[in-house]
Every structure is written in structure tokens, then in C-alpha cells.
C-alpha positions in Angstrom: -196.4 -235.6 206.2 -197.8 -234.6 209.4 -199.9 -237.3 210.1 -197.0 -239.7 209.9 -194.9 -237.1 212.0 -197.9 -237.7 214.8 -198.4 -241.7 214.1 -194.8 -241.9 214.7 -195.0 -239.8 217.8 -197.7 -242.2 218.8 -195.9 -245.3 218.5 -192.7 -243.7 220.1 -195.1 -243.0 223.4 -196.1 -246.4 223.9 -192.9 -247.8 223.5 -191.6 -245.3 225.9 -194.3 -245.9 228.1 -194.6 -250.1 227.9 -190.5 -249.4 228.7 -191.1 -247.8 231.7 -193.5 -250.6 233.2 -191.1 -252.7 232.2 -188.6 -251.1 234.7 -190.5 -250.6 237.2 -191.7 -253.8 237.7 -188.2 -255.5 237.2 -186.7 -252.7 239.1 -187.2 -255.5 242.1 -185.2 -257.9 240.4 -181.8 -256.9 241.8 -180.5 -259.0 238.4 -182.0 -256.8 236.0 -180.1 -253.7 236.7 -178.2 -253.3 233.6 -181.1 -254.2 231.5 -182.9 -251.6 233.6 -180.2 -248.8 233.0 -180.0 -250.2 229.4 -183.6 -249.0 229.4 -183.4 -245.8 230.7 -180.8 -244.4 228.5 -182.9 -246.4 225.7 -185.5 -243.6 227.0 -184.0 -240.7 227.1 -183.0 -241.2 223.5 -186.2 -241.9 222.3 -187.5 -238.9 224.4 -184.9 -236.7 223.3 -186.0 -237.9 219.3 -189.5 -237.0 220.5 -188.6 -234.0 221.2 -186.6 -233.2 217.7 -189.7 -234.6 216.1 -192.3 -232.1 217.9 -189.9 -229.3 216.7 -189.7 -230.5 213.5 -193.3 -230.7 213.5 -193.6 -227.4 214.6 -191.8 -226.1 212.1 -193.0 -227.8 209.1 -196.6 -226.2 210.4 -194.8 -222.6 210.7 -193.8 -223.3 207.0 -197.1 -224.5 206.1 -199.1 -221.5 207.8 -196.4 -219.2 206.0 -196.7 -220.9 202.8 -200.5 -220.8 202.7 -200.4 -216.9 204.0 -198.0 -216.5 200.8 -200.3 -218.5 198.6 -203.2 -215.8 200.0 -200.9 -212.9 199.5 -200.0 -213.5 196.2 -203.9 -214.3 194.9 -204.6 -211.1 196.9 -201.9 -209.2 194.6 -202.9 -211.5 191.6 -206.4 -210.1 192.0 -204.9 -206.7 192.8 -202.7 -206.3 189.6 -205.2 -208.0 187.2 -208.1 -205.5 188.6 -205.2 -202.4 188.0 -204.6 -204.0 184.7 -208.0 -204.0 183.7 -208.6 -200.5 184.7 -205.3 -199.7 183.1 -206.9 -201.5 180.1 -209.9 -199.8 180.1 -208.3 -196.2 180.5 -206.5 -197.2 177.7 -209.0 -198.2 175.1 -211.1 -194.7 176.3 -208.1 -192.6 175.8 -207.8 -194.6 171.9 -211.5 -193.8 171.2 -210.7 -190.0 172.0 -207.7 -189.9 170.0 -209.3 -191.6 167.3 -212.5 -189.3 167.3 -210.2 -186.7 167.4 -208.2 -187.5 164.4 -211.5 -188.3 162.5 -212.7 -185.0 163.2 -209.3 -183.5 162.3 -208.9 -185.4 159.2 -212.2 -184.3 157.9 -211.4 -180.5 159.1 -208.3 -181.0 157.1 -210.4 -181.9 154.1 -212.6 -179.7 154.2 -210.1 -177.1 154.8 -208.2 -178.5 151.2 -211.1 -178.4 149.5 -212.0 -174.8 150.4 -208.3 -174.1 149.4 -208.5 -175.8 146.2 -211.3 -173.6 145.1 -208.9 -170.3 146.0 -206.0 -172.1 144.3 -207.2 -174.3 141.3 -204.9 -173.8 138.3 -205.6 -171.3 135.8 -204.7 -172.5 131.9 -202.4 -170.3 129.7 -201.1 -170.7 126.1 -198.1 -170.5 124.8 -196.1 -171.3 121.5 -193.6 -173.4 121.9 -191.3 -171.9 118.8 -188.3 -174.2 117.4 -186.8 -176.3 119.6 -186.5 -174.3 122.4 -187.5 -176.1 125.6 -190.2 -175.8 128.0 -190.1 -173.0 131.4 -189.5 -174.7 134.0 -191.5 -174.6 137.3 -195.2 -174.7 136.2 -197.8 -176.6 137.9 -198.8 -178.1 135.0 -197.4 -179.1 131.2 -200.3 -179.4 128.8 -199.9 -179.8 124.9 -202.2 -179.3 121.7 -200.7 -181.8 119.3 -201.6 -182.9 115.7 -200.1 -186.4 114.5 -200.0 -185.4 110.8 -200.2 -182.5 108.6 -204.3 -181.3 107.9 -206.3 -183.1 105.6 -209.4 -181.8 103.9 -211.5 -184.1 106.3 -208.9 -183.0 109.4 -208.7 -179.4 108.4 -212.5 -178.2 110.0 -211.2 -180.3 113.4 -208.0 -178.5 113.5 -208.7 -175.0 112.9 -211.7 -175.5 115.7 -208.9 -177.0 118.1 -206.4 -173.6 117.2 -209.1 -171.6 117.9 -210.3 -172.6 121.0 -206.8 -172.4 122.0 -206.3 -168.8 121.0 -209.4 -167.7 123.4 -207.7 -169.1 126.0 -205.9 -166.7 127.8 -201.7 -166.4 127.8 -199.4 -167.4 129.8 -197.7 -164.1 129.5 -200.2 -162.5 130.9 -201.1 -164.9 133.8 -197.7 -164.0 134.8 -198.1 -160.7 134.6 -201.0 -161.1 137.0 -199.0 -161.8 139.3 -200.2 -165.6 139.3 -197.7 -168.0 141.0 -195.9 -170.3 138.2 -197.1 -173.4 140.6 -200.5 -172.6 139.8 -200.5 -172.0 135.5 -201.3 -174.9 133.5 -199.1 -173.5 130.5 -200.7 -174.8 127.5 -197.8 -175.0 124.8 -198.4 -175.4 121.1 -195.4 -176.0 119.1 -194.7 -173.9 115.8 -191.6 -173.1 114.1 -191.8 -169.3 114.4 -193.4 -167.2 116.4 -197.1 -166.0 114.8 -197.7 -163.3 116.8 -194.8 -161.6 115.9 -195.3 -162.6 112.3 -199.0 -161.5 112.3 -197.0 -157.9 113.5 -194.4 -157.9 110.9 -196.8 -158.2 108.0 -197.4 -155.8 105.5 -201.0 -156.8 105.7 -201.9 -155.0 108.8 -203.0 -158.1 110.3 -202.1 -157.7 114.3 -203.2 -161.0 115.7 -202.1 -164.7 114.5 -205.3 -166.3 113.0 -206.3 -170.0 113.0 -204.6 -170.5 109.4 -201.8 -168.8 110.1 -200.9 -170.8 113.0 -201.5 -174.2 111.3 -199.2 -172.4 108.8 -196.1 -172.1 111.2 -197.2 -175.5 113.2 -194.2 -177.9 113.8 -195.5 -180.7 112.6 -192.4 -182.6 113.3 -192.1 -181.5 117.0 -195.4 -182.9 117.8 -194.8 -186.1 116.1 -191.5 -186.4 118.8 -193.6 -185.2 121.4 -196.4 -187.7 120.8 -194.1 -190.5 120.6 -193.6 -189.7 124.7 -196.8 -191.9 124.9 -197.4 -194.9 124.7 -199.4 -196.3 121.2 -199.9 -195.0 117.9 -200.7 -191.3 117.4 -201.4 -190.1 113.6 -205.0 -188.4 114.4 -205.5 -185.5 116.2 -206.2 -183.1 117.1 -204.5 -184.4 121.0 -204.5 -182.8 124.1 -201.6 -183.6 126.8 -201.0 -182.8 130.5 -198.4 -184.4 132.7 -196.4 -182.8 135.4 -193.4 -182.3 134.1 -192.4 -181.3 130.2 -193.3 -184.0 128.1 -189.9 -183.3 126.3 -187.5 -184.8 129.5 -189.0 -188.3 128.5 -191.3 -191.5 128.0 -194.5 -191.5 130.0 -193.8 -193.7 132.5 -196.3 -196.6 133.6 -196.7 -195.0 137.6 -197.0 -191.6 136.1 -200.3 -189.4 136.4 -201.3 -187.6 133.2 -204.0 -186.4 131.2 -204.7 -187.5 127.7 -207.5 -186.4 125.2 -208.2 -188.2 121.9 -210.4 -185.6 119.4 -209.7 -187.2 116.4 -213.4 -188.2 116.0 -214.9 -185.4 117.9 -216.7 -183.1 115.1 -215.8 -179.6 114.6 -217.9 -177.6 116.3 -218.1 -179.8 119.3 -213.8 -179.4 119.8 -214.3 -176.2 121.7 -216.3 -178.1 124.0 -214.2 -180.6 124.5 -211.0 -178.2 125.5 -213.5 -176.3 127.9 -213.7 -179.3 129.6 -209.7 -179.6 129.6 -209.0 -176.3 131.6 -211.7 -177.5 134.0 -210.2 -180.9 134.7 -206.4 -179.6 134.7 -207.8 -176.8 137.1 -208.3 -180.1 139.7 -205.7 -181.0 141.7 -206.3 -184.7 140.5 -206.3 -183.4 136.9 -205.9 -187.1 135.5 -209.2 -188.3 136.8 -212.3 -187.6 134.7 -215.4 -185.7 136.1 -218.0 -188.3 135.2 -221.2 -186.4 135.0 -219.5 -183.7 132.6 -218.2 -186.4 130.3 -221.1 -188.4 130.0 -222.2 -185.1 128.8 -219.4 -183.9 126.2 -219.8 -187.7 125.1 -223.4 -187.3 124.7 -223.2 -184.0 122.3 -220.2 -185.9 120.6 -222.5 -188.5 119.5 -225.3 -186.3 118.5 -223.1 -184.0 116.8 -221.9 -187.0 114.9 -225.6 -187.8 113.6 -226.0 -183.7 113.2 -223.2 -184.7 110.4 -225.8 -186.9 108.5 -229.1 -185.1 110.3 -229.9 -181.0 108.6 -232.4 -180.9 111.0 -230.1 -181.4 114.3 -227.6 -178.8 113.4 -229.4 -176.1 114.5 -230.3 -177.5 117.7 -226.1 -178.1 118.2 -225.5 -175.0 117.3 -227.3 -173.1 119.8 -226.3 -176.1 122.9 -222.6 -175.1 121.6 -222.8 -171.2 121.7 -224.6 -172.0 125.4 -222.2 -173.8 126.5 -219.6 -171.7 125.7 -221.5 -168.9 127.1 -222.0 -170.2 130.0 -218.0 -171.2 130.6 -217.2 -167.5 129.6 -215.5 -165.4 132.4 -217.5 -162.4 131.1 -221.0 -164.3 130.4 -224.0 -163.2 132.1 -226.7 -164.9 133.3 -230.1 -165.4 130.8 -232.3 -167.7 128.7 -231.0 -168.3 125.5 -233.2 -168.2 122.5 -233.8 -171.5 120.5 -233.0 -171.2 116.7 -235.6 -171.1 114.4 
């Protein structure tokens, strides 16, 4: 636009210019007056366009210069903000890595603080009969059942008496209690009978203080447990079955998002069942009690199977014998440290 401003300037100077000759030289001509004034004010219009043209020249290069200073203002702050943002940006992703590092090192201080817990507060396991149909006391930590889907056989019989009597070594619930132990942290382990053997066992004539295995399976309610069992899902008529859910099995069904424990002996041998409930109070003492402890498994499944051939085997018994009594030794509250003899 300015060059045709100044090309038009250009041309308006030579007219103005080849004008003036013009006058001068006819100026002489006393007939050429009025084309002479004609002329002149012909002139001073085009001069005075000249001029409105140089100051509108003027100014479109004020607005130029201004717009360009503008154009190198604004890349300045462009530059400016984008440098702040990146620094802003940078700030930022140091200040995440420290709050990340942080929380890393806090989350694994929080684990490792719940761990050490856990071994202060794992859950202790205590029995208790579960007479008539009274219901279950609330507020445990844990609900855990010994359950037999039918009556005893002759085959069952050697499977069930092992599973009472593993449960009658296992401390009360009573007496947990008594302990002072918080309810939150008992596994009560309930069996349920239709009368009360202990107080049977101290109303007989016989002197007999203490329930024993038969005496138990004697007052076992049969019927309860079949209801109880039928809180699961499938077919239970084995046994014996062992049962731990977070809440008493008697409000309901198992549902399908719920966390519980469930133990199948009905092919586990006889003098491997003890084994197999150690292994109970250790898992329910976890605070994910539903989850099995692989390498002790593999293990109890192990003697399982050997026990099984020991069935058919004389010469294994022995040998399961004294890896039984061991291991139950070496569970024991009160056992002391030693080798134990092999059998002979």
C-alpha cells in the first residue's frame, strides 16, 4: 500500500509541476487568464490532496512500526510465558516424582508396619458347642464349623473320631475370653450337638469329667449340620467339613462375592485329619484366611497321598506315624525343640 501511496505522490508532482510551466509560460497571454486561475486553484487542490496523502502516509507507517513493535512484544511474551510454562512444567513433574517416591516409601512402611501387626494380632482359634438351636455370639472375627454330612459309618467312624479329637485339643473359646482376648480376634470354632457334653460328662455317674470323642459324636446334631451345610453351594454327604466365613454361617447362603474357607476331609485318612485341622488354625489365623499357603499344602497333600498308600503299604505306617506325632509336636504351644527318634 505504500508504494502506491508514493507512485501516486509521484504522478501528482509532475502534474503539479508540468501545470505550473504551463502557467507560467501562458501567463503572457493576457487571454489565458481564467485558464491560468483555473490552474492555480486546480493546484492548490492537488497540493492540498498531497498533503492528506503524506499524512496518511505517515500514519499508515506509525501503524505499521506499532504493529510490528506489537508483533515483537507479543513473540517476546510468547517466548516469555512458554519458557515460565516449561519451568512451571518441569517444577511440576519434580514435585510428582517426590510425591510419588514418597508415597512408595509410605506404602511399603505401611506394609510392613501391617505385617508386623498381623504377627501381634493374628487370630487365635477356640471351640465351642453349638448346643440345640441356639444361635451363634455375635461379634467374632471369625465363624468356623466342624461339620459331618451324615451319621458315622464303619468306614467314616476312624475319620470322624480323629476330626473330634483334634477339635477337643484345641483350646476354648471360654477360656480365650477369659484371657482377656478381644472377640475381634477369636476364630470361634463351633461344633453343633444337641446337649451340652461337658456338662453331661459332669453329670455322669461314671466319674467321667471330660466329653470324650464318642461321647460327642453321641450328642452330635446331625441335622443342624446337614442345614448348615446346605449354606454352600454343592452336595455335602461326606465329611468330616471344615467351614470359616465371616459372619455365622446360620444368617444365610454363601454368596458368590463372599470370602470363606472351606475344607473337604472326606478322603483324608485318619491319622492324617489332625494334620489337616492344624493347618486350619494356621490359615484362619491370616488375615486373608481364604487363601491357601501353598508350600504347606503341597505338603499336607503330599502326606495325604502317602498316608493313602500307608492304607495298602504295612511297611509305610510306621514311617506316618512318627511324621504325624512330629508334626503335631512341632505345632504344639508347649513342644520343645529336638530330634525325634525314627520308629523301628
Amino acid at each position: 500500500m505504500n508504494s502506491l501511496v508514493r507512485q501516486i505522490l509521484m504522478t501528482a508532482l509532475t502534474v503539479v509541476l508540468v501545470f505550473g510551466l504551463v502557467a507560467v509560460g501562458s501567463a503572457q497571454q493576457p487571454s489565458d487568464k481564467e485558464r491560468i486561475l483555473r490552474l492555480e486553484m486546480e493546484l492548490q487542490q492537488l497540493q492540498a490532496q498531497i498533503k492528506e496523502l503524506m499524512e496518511m502516509l505517515a500514519a499508515s507507517d506509525r501503524r505499521a512500526i506499532q504493529a510490528i513493535a506489537d508483533a515483537a512484544s507479543a513473540r517476546t511474551a510468547a517466548s516469555a510465558a512458554q519458557n515460565a510454562a516449561t519451568a512451571a512444567q518441569r517444577s511440576a513433574d519434580a514435585a510428582n516424582r517426590s510425591v510419588q517416591a514418597a508415597m512408595d516409601v509410605a506404602r511399603l512402611r505401611a506394609e510392613a508396619i501391617q505385617q508386623e501387626l498381623q504377627t501381634y494380632e493374628q487370630r487365635e482359634t477356640g471351640t465351642a458347642f453349638l448346643v440345640g438351636d441356639s444361635s451363634e455370639a455375635s461379634s467374632f472375627g471369625l465363624y468356623s464349623y466342624l461339620l459331618f454330612g451324615s451319621k458315622p459309618t464303619d468306614a467314616t467312624l476312624p475319620r470322624y473320631r480323629s476330626a473330634v479329637v483334634a477339635w477337643l485339643t484345641i483350646a476354648s473359646t471360654t477360656g480365650l475370653l477369659r484371657e482377656h482376648l478381644p472377640k475381634e480376634l477369636i476364630n470361634t470354632f463351633y461344633m453343633p450337638v444337641l446337649r451340652n457334653p461337658i456338662q453331661q460328662a459332669n453329670s455322669s455317674k461314671d466319674g467321667q469329667t471330660e466329653p470324650t470323642p464318642d461321647s460327642v459324636l453321641g450328642e452330635y446334631d446331625f441335622e443342624r449340620a446337614r442345614i448348615l451345610l446346605r449354606m454352600l453351594p454343592g452336595d455335602h454327604f461326606g465329611g468330616p467339613y471344615i467351614i470359616s466365613t465371616l459372619r455365622p454361617l446360620s444368617l444365610g447362603k454363601i454368596k458368590d462375592d463372599e470370602k470363606f474357607l472351606y475344607q473337604d476331609l472326606s478322603s483324608i485318612p485318619p491319622n492324617v485329619v489332625v494334620l489337616w485341622i492344624r493347618e486350619f488354625q494356621a490359615r484362619t489365623a491370616q488375615e486373608r484366611f481364604w487363601e491357601k499357603r501353598m508350600m504347606p499344602q503341597f505338603a499336607l497333600e503330599m502326606r495325604s497321598a502317602v498316608a493313602k498308600f500307608a492304607q495298602t503299604t504295612p511297611q509305610l505306617t510306621a514311617i506316618l506315624t512318627w511324621l504325624s506325632s512330629t508334626n503335631v509336636a512341632s505345632n504344639s504351644p508347649n513342644s520343645q525343640t529336638g530330634v525325634p527318634k525314627k520308629p523301628n
